[in-house]
C-alpha positions in Angstrom: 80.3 97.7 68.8 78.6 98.3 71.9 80.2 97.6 75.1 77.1 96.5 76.9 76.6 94.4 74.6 79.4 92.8 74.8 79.1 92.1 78.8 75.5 91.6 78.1 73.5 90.0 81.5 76.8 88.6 82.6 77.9 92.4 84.1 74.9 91.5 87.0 76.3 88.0 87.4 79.6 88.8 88.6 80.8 86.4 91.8 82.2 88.4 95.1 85.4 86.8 96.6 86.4 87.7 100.3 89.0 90.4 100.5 91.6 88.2 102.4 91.1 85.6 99.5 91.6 88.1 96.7 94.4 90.2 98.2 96.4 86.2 98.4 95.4 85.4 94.9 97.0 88.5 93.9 100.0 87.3 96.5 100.5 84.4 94.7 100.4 85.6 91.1 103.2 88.3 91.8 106.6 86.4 92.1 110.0 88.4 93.1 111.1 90.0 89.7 114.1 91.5 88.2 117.3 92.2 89.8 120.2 95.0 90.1 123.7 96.0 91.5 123.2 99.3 93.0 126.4 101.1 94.7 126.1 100.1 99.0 125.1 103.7 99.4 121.9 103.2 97.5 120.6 99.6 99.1 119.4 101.2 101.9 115.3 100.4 102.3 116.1 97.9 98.8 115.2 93.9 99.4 118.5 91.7 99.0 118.0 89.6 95.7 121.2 86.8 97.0 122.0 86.0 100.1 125.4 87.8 101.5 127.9 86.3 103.4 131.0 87.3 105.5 133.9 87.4 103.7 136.5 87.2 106.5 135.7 86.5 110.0 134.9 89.4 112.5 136.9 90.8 114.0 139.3 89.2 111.8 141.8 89.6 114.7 141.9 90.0 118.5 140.9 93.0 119.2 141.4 95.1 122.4 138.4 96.2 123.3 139.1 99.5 125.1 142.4 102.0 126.5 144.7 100.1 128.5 147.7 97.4 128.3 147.7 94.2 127.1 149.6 91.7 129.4 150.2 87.7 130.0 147.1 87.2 133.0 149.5 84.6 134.4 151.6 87.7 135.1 149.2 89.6 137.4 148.1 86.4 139.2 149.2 87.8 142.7 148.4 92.0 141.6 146.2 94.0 144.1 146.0 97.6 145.0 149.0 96.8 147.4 150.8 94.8 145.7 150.9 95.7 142.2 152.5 93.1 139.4 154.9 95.4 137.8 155.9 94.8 134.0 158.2 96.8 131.5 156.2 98.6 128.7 157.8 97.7 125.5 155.6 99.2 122.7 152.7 101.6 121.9 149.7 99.9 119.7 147.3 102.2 118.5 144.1 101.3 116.2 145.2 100.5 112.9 148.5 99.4 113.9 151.1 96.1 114.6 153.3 95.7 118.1 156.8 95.2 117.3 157.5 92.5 119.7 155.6 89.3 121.0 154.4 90.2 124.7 157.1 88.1 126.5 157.1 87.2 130.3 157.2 90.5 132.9 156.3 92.5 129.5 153.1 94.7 128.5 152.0 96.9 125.4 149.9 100.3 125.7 147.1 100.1 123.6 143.9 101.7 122.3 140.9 100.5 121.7 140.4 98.1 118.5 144.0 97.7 118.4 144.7 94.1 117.5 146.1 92.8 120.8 149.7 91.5 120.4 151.3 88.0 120.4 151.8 86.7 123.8 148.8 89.1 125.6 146.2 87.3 126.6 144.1 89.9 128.6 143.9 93.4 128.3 143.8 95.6 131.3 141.7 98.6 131.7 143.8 102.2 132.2 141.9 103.1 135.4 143.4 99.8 137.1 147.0 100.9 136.4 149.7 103.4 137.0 152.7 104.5 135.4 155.9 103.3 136.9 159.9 102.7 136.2 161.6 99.5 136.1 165.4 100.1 135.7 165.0 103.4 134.6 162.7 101.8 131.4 158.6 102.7 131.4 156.7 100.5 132.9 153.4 100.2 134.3 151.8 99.1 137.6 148.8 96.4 137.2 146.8 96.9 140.4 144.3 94.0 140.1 144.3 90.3 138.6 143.6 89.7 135.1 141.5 86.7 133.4 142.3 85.2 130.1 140.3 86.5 127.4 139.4 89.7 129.5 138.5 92.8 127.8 139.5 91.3 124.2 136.9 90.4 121.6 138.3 87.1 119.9 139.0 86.7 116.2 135.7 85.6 114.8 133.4 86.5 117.3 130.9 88.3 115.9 130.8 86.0 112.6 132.7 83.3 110.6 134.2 83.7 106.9 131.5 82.3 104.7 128.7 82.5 107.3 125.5 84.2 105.6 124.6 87.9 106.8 121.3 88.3 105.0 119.3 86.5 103.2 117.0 87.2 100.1 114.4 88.8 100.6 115.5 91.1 103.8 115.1 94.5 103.5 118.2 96.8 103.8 118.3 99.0 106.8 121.2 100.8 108.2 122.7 97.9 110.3 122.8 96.2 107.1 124.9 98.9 105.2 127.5 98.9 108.1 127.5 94.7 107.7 127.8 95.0 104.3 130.2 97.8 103.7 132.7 96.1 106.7 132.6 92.9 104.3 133.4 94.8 101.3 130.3 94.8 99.5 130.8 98.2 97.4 127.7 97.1 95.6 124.5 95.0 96.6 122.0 93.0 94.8 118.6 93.6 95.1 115.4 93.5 93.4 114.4 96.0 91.2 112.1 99.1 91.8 109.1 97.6 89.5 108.0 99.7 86.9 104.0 100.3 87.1 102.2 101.2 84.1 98.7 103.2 85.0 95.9 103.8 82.5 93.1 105.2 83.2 90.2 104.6 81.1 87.0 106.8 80.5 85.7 109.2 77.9 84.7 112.4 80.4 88.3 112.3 81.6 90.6 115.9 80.9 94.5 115.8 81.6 95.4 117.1 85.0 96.3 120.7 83.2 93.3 121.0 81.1 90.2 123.6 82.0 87.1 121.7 83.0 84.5 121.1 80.4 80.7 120.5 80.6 80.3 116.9 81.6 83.9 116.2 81.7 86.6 115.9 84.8 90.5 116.1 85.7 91.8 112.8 86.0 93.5 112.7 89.2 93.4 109.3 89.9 96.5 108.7 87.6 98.3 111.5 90.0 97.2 109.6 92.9 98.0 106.0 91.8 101.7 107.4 90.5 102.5 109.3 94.4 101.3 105.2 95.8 103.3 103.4 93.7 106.3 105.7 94.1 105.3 105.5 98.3 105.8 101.9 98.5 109.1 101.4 96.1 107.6 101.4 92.5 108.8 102.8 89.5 105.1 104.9 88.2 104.9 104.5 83.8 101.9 106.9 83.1 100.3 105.4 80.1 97.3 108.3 79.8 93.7 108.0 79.2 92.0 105.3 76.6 88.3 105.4 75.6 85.9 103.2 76.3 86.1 101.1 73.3 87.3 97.3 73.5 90.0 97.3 71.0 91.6 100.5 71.8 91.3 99.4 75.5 93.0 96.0 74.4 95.9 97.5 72.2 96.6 100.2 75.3 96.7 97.3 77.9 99.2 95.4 75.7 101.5 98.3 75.1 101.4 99.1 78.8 102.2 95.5 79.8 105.2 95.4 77.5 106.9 98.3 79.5 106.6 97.2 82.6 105.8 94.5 86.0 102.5 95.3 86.6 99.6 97.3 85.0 97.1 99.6 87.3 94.1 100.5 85.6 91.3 103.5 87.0 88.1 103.1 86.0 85.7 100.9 83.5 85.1 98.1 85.8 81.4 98.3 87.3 78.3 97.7 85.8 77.5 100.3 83.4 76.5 100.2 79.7 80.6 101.6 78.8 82.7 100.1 81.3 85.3 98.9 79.4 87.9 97.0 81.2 85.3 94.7 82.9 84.1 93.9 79.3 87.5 92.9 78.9 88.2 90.9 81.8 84.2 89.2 81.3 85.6 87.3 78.4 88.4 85.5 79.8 87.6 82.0 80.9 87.9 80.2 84.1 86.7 80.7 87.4 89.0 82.5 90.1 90.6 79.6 91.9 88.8 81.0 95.4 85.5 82.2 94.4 82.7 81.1 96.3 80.2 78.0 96.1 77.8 77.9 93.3 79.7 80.5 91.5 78.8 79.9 87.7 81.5 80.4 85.2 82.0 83.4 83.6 79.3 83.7 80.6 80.6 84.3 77.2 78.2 87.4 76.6 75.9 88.1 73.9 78.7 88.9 71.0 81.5 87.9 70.0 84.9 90.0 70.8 86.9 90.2 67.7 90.8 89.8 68.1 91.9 93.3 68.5 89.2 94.0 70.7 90.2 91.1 73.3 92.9 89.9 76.2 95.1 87.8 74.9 94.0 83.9 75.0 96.0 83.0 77.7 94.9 85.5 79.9 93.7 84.1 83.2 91.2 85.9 85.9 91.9 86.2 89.1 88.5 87.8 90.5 85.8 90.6 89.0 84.2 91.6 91.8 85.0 91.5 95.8 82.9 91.3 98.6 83.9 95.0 100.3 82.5 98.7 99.8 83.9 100.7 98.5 85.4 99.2 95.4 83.5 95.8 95.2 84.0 96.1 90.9 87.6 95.8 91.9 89.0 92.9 89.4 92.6 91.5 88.9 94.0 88.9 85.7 97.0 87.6 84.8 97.7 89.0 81.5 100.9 88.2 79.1 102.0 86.5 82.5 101.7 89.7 84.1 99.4 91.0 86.9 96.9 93.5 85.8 94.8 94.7 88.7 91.5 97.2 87.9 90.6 99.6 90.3 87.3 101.6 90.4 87.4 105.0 88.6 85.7 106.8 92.2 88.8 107.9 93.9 88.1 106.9 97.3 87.2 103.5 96.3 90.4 103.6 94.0 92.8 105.0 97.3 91.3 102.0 99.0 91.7 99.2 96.1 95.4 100.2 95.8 96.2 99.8 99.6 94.2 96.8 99.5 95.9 95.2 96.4 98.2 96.8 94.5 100.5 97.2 97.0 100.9 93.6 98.1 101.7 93.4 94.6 104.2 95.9 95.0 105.8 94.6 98.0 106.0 91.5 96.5 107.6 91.9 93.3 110.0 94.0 95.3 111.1 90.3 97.2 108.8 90.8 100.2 107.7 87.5 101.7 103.7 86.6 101.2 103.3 87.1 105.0 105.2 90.6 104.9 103.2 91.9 101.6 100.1 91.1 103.4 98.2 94.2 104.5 99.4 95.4 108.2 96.4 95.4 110.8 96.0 96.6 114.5 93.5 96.7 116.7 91.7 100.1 118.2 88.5 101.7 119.7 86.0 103.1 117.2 86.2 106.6 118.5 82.1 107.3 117.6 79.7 105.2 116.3 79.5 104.2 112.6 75.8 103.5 112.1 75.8 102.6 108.8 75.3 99.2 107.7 76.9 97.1 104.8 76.0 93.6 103.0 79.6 93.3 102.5 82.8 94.2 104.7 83.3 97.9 104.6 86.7 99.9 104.9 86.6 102.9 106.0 89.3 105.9 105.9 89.8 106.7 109.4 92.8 108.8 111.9 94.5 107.3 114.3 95.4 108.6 117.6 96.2 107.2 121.0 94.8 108.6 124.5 96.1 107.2 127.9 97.8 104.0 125.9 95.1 103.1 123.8 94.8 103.4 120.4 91.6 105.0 118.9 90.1 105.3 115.1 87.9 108.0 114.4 86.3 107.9 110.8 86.3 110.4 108.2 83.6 112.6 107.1 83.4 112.9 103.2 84.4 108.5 103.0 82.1 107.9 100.3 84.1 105.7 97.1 83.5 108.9 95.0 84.1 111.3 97.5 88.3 112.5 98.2 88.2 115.3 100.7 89.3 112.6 103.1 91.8 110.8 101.1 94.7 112.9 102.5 94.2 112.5 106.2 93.5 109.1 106.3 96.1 107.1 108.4 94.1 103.2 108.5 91.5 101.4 107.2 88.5 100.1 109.7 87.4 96.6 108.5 83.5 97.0 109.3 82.4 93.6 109.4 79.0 93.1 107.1 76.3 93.1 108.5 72.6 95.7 109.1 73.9 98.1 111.5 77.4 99.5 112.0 79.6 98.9 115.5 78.6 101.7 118.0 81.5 103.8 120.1 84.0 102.1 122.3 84.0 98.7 119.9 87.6 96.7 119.2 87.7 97.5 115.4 90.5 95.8 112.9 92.3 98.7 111.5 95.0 98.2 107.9 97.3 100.8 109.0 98.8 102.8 105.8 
C-alpha cells in the first residue's frame, strides 16, 4: 500500500493553527497523572500531588528566642542601668529541655535560645542587658532595663496552626518546603509521578546511534536528543526505536508505545512527502482541531481506505496537523487511547524547537504544573543584529542570551535552519519573529521563550 496514496491531495490541504492556540490545545489534553510516596529526601524539585497540612502548631510551644533569662516583665517595671531589678536564678533551660519550677515572683531561669520559656515568664531578656549578681549568697542576676510582655519570645502557634495547609497540589518542592515538611513529620511526600515518555522515531534511512554510516542512510540522533529533553524537564525517556514507513507497522508501534507510558513523542514522517508515515496516520482521524482557523475544511478521508491494522484507533481525536511557525510547521498532536501523542518533524532543529514548544508543556503538565506555569516562559530583549529574513508564518529562532549595561540582548545563531544542529547546543531562547516580508533590523524589542 502506498503511503501517498493514502494521504492522497489532503497532505497539501493541511490547516495551520497559531502556536499559542496549539501549545493550549495540547495544555488542555494533558491532565495531572499518576501519583507516588517518595521518602522527604527525594521531593525536592517533585510537584505535591495532596495538599499538606501542619500537624501541630509552630512552635508548638513558647519559645525563647535567643541567650538570656526569662522573667515576670511586671518584675523589671522600675529596672534601669542604675537601678537594676534583681531576681534569684532558680534553673538552667537549655534547648531541648523543661524548667523545674514555675517562674514565681522575684525569680528568673537562664536560658538558650529555642528553649521553651518556662511557666510564669512572660518576657525573655537578652544577656547583654544583664549581669550576674548574689542574692543571699544564691545566683542571681541583675536586669538592667524594663521588659514588655511577649518580648523576645515567639508564641506557641505563630508561625502556623495544627491543621492549617502548608502546600497545596500542584507546588513544586523546593528546599523551604523540605524543612516545612520534615518539621511536620512528613518522612514521605506525595507527588506526581515522573511521566514515562515513549519516543519513536520513524523513517527508513535511519541507523542506530552505534551503527557505521551507510550510502543514503543517517544516525538517528533525534531519539538521543528527545530522551536528554524529556529527562531535562522531569520525564521518565521509554526509547521505543525506529519503525518504517509503513501504516500498519507504524500503527502496531504507536499502540505498543502508548501502552507503556503518559505520553508518546514521535521524530519524523509528518510533512508532505510521498512516505511520511505518521501524518498518513493522523490524516485519517476525523474532526476538526477545536481552534483551527476559519474556513478550515474537515480533514479529507483520502483516496483509500486504511485497513484496521494499518489505522489509529477510532476514538482517536486530532488536535492539529500543521502550525503556523518555521521551523516545524508539519508539527501535529492527537489524542490517542486517551493519551497525548505529539509528532515532531524528523530535521532536528525543527524537532529541538517542536519539543520546547510542545512537548514540554506536556511534560510540565502531567507532572501537576498549572496551565499558566506549563506555558512556555518569554522575556523581552534587543535583537543583537539584524535578522533579514522574512517568514509567511512566525519564526523561532535559536538564539544566546547575554546582557550589557542591564539590558538583555539576543543574538541569533548561525547554522538555525530546521535540518541544520550545529546550533542546537548553544542555544539559550527562542526569538518569536513575527510573520511578515522582511525580518526586524538591530536594536528591535524581540519576544524571546527562554529554555
Amino acid at each position: 500500500m502506498n503511503v501517498g496514496q493514502l494521504q492522497g491531495e489532503a497532505r497539501f490541504r493541511r490547516q495551520a493553527i497559531k502556536v499559542d492556540d496549539a501549545i493550549r490545545l495540547i495544555i488542555e489534553a494533558a491532565k495531572p497523572g499518576r501519583m507516588e510516596s517518595v521518602p522527604l529526601r527525594e521531593a525536592g524539585g517533585r510537584r505535591l500531588a495532596e495538599s499538606i497540612a501542619a500537624t501541630t502548631d509552630w512552635p508548638p510551644f513558647a519559645r525563647a528566642g535567643l541567650d538570656g533569662f526569662a522573667v515576670r516583665s511586671a518584675d523589671t517595671a522600675l529596672a534601669s542601668p542604675g537601678s537594676p531589678a534583681v531576681l534569684r536564678v532558680i534553673d538552667t533551660v537549655a534547648a531541648g529541655e523543661l524548667a523545674s519550677a514555675a517562674v514565681a515572683p522575684g525569680t528568673a531561669v537562664r536560658i538558650m535560645t529555642g528553649g521553651a520559656v518556662p511557666w510564669g515568664a512572660d518576657a525573655v531578656v537578652m544577656l547583654e542587658q544583664t549581669a550576674d549578681a548574689r542574692l543571699d549568697g544564691q545566683p542571681a542576676v541583675q536586669v538592667k532595663r524594663t521588659a514588655e510582655p511577649g518580648q523576645n519570645i515567639a508564641p506557641q502557634g505563630e508561625e502556623f496552626r495544627c491543621g492549617s495547609v502548608l502546600a497545596e497540589p500542584g507546588v513544586r518542592l523546593r528546599p523551604g518546603h523540605a524543612a516545612l515538611l520534615g518539621t511536620f513529620g512528613y518522612a514521605h511526600v506525595p507527588v506526581y509521578a515522573r511521566p514515562r515518555i515513549a519516543v519513536l522515531a520513524t523513517g527508513a534511512e535511519l541507523l542506530p546511534v552505534e551503527a557505521p554510516l551507510e550510502p543514503g542512510r543517517i544516525r538517528d540522533s533525534n531519539s538521543a536528543m528527545v530522551a536528554a529533553l524529556i529527562e531535562q524537564y522531569g520525564g521518565v525517556p521509554v526509547l521505543c526505536g525506529r519503525v518504517p514507513d509503513e501504516p500498519a507497522a507504524a500503527a502496531r508501534a504507536i499502540s505498543d508505545a502508548l501502552a507503556q507510558s503518559d505520553l508518546l513523542v514521535t521524530t519524523g514522517g509528518v510533512s508532505v512527502g510521498d512516505y511520511d508515515v505518521i501524518a498518513s496516520l493522523l490524516q485519517r482521524i476525523d474532526g476538526v482541531p477545536a481552534a483551527a482557523p476559519v474556513e478550515a475544511a474537515p480533514q479529507p478521508r483520502g483516496e483509500i481506505e486504511l485497513s484496521t491494522s494499518a489505522a489509529l484507533p477510532a476514538d482517536s481525536r486530532l488536535l492539529f496537523n500543521k502550525a503556523a511557525m518555521r521551523p516545524g510547521s508539519p508539527t501535529s498532536a492527537a489524542v490517542v487511547s486517551g493519551k497525548l501523542l505529539i509528532a515532531l518533524s524528523g530535521n532536528p532543529g525543527a524537532c529541538f524547537v517542536g519539543f520546547e514548544l510542545f512537548a514540554r508543556p506536556a511534560l510540565l503538565r502531567l507532572q501537576g504544573a498549572s496551565p499558566a506555569e506549563a506555558m512556555p516562559k518569554q522575556v523581552t530583549a534587543k535583537l543583537a543584529c539584524t535578522f533579514d529574513k522574512g517568514s509567511p508564518h512566525e519564526r523561532f529562532v535559536r538564539t544566546r542570551l547575554y546582557t550589557e549595561a542591564g539590558v538583555l540582548f539576543a543574538d541569533p545563531l548561525a547554522f538555525g535552519k530546521s535540518s541544520m544542529m550545529a546550533s542546537i547546543p548553544e542555544a539559550e531562547g527562542l526569538i518569536r519573529i513575527k510573520a511578515g516580508a522582511e525580518g526586524p533590523s538591530e536594536g528591535t524589542v524581540v519576544d524571546v521563550i527562554v529554555l
